[in-house]
C-alpha positions, 0 to 999 in steps of 0.5 A, a space after each residue: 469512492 474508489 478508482 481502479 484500473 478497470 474502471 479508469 482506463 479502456 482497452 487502448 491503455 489499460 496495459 499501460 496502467 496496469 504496468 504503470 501499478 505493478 511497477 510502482 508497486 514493486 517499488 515500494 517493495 525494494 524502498 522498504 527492503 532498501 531502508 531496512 537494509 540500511 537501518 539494520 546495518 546502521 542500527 541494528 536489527 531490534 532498533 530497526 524492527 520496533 521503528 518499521 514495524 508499526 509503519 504500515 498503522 502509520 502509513 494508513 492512517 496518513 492514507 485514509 485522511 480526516 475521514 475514518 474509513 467505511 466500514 467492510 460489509 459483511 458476506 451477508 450484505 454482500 450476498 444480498 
């Protein structure tokens, strides 16, 4: 089961938490353009595309636990 922040938060707050979830959001975006800044200038552009490339598999992966994931539904099942 998922949560977002429609379903989580009420009027009084739900700005909050949506500020709270673009902000976070767009600061995981500077991290990773931090990182590959500084590995690029450390060791090299080729070095630093093969070991950040793959990381977002990884980082799924992490996410997603012992459980594999639920598969997608199909426009078919959605339409029903």
């Amino acid at each position: 089961m998922r949560f977002t922040i429609l379903e989580v938060a009420d009027n009084t707050n739900r700005g909050y938490y949506m500020g709270l979830y673009n902000g976070l959001y767009r600061l995981g975006s500077l991290g990773g353009m931090l990182l590959g800044g500084i590995l690029a200038d450390q060791y090299g552009i080729s070095v630093t595309a093969i070991f950040l490339g793959p990381s977002p598999c990884w980082l799924f992966r992490l996410q997603s636990g012992p459980f594999p994931a639920q598969p997608c539904l199909s426009m078919t099942e959605v339409s029903r």
